[in-house]
N, C-alpha and C positions, 0 to 999 in steps of 0.2 A: 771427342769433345770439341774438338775446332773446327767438325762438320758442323755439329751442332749452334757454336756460337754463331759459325758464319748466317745456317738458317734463322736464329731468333732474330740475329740483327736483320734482315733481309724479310721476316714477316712484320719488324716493325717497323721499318722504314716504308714497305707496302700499306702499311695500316696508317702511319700518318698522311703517306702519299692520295689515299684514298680518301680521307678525312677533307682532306683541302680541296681537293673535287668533288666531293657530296656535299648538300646544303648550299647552294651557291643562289639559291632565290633570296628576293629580299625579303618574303615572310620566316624562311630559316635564320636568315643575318639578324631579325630583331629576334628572334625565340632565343639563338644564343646570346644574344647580348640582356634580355631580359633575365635565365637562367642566370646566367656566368661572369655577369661584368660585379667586380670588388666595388663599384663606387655605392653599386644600387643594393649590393648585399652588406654594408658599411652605415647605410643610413637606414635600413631595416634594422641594425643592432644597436643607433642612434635611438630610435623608436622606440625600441622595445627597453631602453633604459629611461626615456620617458615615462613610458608607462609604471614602472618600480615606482617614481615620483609619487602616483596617485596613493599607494598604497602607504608609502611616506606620510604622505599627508593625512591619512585618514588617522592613522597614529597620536593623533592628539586629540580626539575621543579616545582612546583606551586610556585604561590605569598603567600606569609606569610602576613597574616592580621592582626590588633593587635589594641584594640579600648580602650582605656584607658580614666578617671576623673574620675576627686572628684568631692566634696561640701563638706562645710561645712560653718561656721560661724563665722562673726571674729568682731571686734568693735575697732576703731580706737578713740584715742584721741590727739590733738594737741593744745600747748601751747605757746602763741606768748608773748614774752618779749614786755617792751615799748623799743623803738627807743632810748629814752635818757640813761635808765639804764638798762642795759643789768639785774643785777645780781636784780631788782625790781622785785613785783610780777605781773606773766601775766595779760593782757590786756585785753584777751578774751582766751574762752577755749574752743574748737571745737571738739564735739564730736560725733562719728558715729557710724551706725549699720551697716554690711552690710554682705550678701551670696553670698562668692566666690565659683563662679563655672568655671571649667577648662575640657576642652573634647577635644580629639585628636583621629584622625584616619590616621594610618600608614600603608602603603604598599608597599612591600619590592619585587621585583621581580629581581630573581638572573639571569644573562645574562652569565656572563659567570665566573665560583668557580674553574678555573684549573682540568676541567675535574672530579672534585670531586665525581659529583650525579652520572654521568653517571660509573664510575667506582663503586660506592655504591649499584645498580642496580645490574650492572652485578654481585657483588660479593654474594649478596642475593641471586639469581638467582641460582648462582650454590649452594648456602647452600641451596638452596631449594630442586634441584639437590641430592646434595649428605645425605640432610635427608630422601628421598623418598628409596635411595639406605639403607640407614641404615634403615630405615620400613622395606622393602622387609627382612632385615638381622633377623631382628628379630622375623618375622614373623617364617621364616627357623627354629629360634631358638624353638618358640612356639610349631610351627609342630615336628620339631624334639624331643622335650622336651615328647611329648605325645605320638609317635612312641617307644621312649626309656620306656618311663614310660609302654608302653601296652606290649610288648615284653618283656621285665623284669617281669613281672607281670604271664605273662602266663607260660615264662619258670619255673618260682618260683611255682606257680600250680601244672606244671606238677610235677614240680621235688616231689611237698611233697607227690602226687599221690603215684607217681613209691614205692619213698621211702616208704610209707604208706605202700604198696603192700609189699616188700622187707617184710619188722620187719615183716609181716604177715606172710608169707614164712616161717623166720626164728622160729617165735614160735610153728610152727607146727614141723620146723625141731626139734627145741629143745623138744617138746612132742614125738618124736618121740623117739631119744634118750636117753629120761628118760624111754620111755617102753623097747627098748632093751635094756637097760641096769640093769633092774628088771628082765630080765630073761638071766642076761651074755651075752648078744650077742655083745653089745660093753663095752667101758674100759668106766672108770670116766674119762680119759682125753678125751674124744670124747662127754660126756657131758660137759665135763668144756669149751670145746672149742666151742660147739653149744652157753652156754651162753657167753663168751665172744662175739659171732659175734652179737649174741642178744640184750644184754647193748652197743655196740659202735653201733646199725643200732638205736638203740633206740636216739640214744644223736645225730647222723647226721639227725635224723627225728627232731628233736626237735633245730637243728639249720637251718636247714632248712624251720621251722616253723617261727622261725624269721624272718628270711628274706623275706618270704612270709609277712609278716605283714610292714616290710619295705617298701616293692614294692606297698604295699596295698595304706602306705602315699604317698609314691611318685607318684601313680597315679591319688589321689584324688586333690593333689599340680598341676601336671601336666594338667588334665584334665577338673575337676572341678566337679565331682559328684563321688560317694564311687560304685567302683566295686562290678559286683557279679562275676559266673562263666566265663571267659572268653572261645567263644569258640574259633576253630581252625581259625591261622590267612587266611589273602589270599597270593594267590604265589606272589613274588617280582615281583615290577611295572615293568614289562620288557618296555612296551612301552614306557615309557620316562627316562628309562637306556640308557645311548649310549652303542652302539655297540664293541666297543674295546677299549684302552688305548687312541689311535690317536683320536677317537671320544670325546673321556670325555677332553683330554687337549684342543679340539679347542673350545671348551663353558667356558674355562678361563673369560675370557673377562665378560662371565654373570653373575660370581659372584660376589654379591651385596656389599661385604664388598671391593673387589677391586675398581668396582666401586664407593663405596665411597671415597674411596682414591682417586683416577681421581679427584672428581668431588672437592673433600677439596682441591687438588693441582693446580685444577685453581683459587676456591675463593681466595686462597693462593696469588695467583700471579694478582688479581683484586686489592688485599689489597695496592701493591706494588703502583698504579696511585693513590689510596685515601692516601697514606703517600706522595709523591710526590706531591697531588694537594695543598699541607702546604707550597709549595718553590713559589708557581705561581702567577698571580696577580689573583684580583677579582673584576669582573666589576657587578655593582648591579643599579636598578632604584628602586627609593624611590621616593613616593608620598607621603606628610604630611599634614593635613588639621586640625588645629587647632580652637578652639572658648575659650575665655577667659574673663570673665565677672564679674564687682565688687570685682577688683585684688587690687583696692585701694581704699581709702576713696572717689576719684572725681565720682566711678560707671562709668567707662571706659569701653566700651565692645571692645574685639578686634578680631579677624577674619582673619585669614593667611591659605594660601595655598599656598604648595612648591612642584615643582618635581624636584631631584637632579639629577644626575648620578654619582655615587660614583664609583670611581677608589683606589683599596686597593694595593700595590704594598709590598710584603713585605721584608725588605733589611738584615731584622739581627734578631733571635727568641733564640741566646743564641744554635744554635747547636738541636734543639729541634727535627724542623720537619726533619731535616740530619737524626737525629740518628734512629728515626722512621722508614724512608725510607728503614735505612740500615737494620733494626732488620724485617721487612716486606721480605726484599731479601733473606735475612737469613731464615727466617722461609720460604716462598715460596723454598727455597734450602730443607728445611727439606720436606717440604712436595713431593716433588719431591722422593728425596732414601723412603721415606714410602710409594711412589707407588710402586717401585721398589721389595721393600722387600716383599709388599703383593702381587704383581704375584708371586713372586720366594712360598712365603707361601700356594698360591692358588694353585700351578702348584704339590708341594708337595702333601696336602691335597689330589687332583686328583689320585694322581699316588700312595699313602699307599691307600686309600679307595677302588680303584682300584684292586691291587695287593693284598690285605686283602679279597676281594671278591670272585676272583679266588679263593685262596689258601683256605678258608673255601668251597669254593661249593669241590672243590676235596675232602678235609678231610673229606666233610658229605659222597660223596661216599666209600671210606673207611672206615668210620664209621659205615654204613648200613650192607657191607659187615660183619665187624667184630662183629655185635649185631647178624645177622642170624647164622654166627658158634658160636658164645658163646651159644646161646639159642639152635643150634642143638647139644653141646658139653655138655650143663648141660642135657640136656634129658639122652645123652648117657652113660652121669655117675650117675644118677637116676638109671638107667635102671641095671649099673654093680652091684651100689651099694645092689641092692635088690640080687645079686646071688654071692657076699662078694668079688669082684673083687676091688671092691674100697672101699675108706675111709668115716669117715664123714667129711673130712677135703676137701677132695678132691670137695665134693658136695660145702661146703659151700665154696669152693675157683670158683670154679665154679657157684654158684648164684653172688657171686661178681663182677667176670668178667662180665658177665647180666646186672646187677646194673650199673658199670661203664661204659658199653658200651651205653646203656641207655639213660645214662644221659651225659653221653660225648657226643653222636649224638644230643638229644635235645640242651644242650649249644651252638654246632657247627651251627645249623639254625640259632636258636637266633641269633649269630655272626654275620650269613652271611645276615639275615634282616637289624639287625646294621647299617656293612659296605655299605651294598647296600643304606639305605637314607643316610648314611655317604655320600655316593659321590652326591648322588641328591644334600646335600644342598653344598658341594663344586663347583659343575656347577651348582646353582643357579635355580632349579626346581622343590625343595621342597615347592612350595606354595600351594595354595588354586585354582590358575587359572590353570597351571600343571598336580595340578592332577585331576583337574575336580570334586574338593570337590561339593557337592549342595547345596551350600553356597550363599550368595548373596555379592561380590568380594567388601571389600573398594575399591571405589575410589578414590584414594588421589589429583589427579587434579581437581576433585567436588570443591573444596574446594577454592581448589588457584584459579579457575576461575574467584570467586564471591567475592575474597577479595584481590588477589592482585595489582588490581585498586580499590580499595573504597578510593574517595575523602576524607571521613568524615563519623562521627558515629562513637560512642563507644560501637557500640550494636554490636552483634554476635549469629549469624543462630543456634549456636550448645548449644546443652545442657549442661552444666557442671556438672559431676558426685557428687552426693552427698556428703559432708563432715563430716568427722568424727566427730562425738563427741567425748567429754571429760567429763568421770563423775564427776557429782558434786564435790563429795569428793576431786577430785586432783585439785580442783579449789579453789585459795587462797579465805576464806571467803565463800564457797560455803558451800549447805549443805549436811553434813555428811549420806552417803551412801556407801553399799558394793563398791570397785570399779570393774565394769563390764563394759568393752567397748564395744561400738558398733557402727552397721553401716547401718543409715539409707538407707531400700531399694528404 
């Protein structure tokens, strides 16, 4: 048994070990995070209780049914005076048992509510509308989240690589130094200054190591599994880049967060006819069909059936549904300039993502150039340094320019990967359908198809994600345990 347990822990440690080294591209990192990430499977269950809304609303066309009685048991006694003396003792004492039963069936069928339902529909409709757009939004978010998180991740890599490299560089320069300097050939300032470059490459390896382990959480947060080596990314999705500035502002309109705006500015303005249908009359037909039996000591049964037509007119509510109406106008006002402000924000977003894009792919060419003359610059003071033309300052000023240019070029891609889904998710293209992830796409109208006409049932197609426990311990009266939470899978 304890060869046994030793192997099961030893093939799952191998199996998560393997996990973290497989999928390490960044089209794996968004697939897992598109699959696996709780925010984006959080606002799918957001949605899809939207959509129950429609179905809500549509409820006010149907007849409202309503089937109501008792029973129970009741015992009657009656006591007749005599005729001559009232204040004498009764005459006779009549006493009964009896089970009142009372049953009624009511229905209520609305004709015409001041345009209530039908503006209640419509208003669902576009929150259904503009939950879809905010899906989409935060989908953007997830993708983006894991784009950021992989690219951070790798530059972080490389950087502690180079650097790693660099201190290596440097200790040899500084053994170098210590030898000429045992036989006079350089000063002690040209060793104290090897280690000076020494101890500050040593403390930027080791902040850079940091951050690497940053990048490390924020990828595992982002993505959903612990990176190993990342290798090199792919070139920028040119295919679904637009073409220039004029291209990227006319897909305004696609993005999803503006489009929620649209779509909350007409629920906005749907709200405006359900505060309004409070001023209106209300024409209703009621059918009522009653049975009532053993209501009194004689065992009467009695039996009615009514159909009304009820006419509601309403003349005076105290200012109520007024104020309503107005605060509905108001807020349909606001929701209007918050369209507004999110093109003007959308059209920004376009045009820095844009102009940030550019200006880094130029800077990386300039960059590339200035890393091949630094690297042809430090050879060439290698080269003096060995025939006493140059310093030891000179070299190690010269591996730095290396180092900086290095690592200025690798941050500069990073940058320009960035920028580049920066504008994707500003023109609305950062999804999973987009970019042609091999994925199998939500579909969020699945959904509303098959429930925003359901008559009835409290039941529901979808699974509900497991709930958290709570350890004993933090439960008043429970029993006393470490507390360790967790999450049924």
């Amino acid at each position: 048994m304890r060869a046994r347990s030793s192997l099961l822990r030893s093939t799952l440690l191998a199996g998560l070990f393997s996990s973290s080294l497989a999928a390490q591209t960044l089209q794996d990192a968004m697939v897992s995070a598109y699959r696996n990430n709780p925010q984006l499977e959080a606002d799918r269950a957001r949605q899809r209780a939207a959509d129950e809304d429609v179905s809500r609303a549509w409820g006010g066309y149907r007849p409202q049914v309503v089937v109501s009685g008792q029973a129970g048991r009741a015992k009657d006694k009656s006591l007749i005076p005599p005729l001559s003396d009232p204040n004498g003792p009764p005459l006779e004492v009549i006493s009964s048992v009896r089970k009142p039963v009372e049953e009624a069936v009511q229905v209520t069928q609305e004709i015409w509510d001041g345009n209530r339902t039908f503006s209640d529909v419509t208003h669902s409709k576009w929150a259904v509308a503009n939950g879809r757009a905010l899906l989409i939004s935060t989908e953007q978010t997830v993708l983006g989240g894991a784009v950021q998180a992989y690219y951070d991740l790798y530059r972080d890599q490389k950087i502690v690589d180079i650097q790693r490299e660099f201190v290596h560089s440097l200790e040899d320069e500084k053994k170098a130094a210590v030898a000429r300097y045992g036989v006079k050939d350089v000063t002690r300032t040209d060793v104290a200054q090897s280690e000076a470059r020494l101890a500050r490459g040593i403390a930027d390896l080791r902040q850079y190591e940091g951050n690497l382990e940053t990048s490390r959480s924020a990828f595992l947060l982002a993505v959903g599994f612990s990176p190993g080596i990342l290798p090199d990314p792919p070139p920028l999705p040119l295919a679904v880049l637009p073409g220039n500035v004029d291209d990227a502002l006319s897909l305004v309109e696609e993005n999803p967060d503006l489009k929620a705006a649209i779509y909350a500015e007409k629920a906005a303005e749907a709200d405006i006819d359900t505060a309004e249908s409070a001023l209106m009359p209300n024409l209703a037909l009621q059918g009522l069909a009653t049975r009532n039996a053993h209501t009194d000591y004689t065992g009467t049964q009695l039996t009615t059936g009514q159909m009304l037509l009820t006419l509601t007119v309403p003349l005076y509510d105290g200012g109520v549904a007024s104020a309503r109406t107005r605060a509905a106008k108001h807020t349909f006002g606001q929701r209007r300039l918050s369209t507004d402000l999110q093109r003007f924000r959308t059209e920004d977003a376009i045009k820095r993502a844009w102009e940030n894009l550019q200006a880094t792919l130029a800077r990386i060419k300039a960059l590339e150039e200035n890393r091949r003359a630094a690297e042809v610059a430090l050879d060439g003071v290698h080269q003096e340094l060995k025939v006493g033309s140059r310093t030891v300052l000179d070299e190690l000023n010269a591996r730095q320019e290396v180092l900086d240019a290095r690592i200025g070029l690798l941050r500069s891609r990073h940058d320009a990967a960035v920028s580049a889904y920066t504008l994707l998710v500003a023109c609305g293209r950062l999804t999973a359908a987009a970019l042609d992830l091999p994925v199998e796409n939500y579909d969020a109208t699945e959904h509303y198809e098959s429930a925003s006409w359901m008559p009835w049932g409290p039941w529901t197609n979808q699974n509900y994600p497991a709930a958290t426990k709570v350890p004993d311990s933090e439960i008043p009266g429970g029993r006393a345990r470490p507390a360790l939470p967790f999450i049924d899978p």
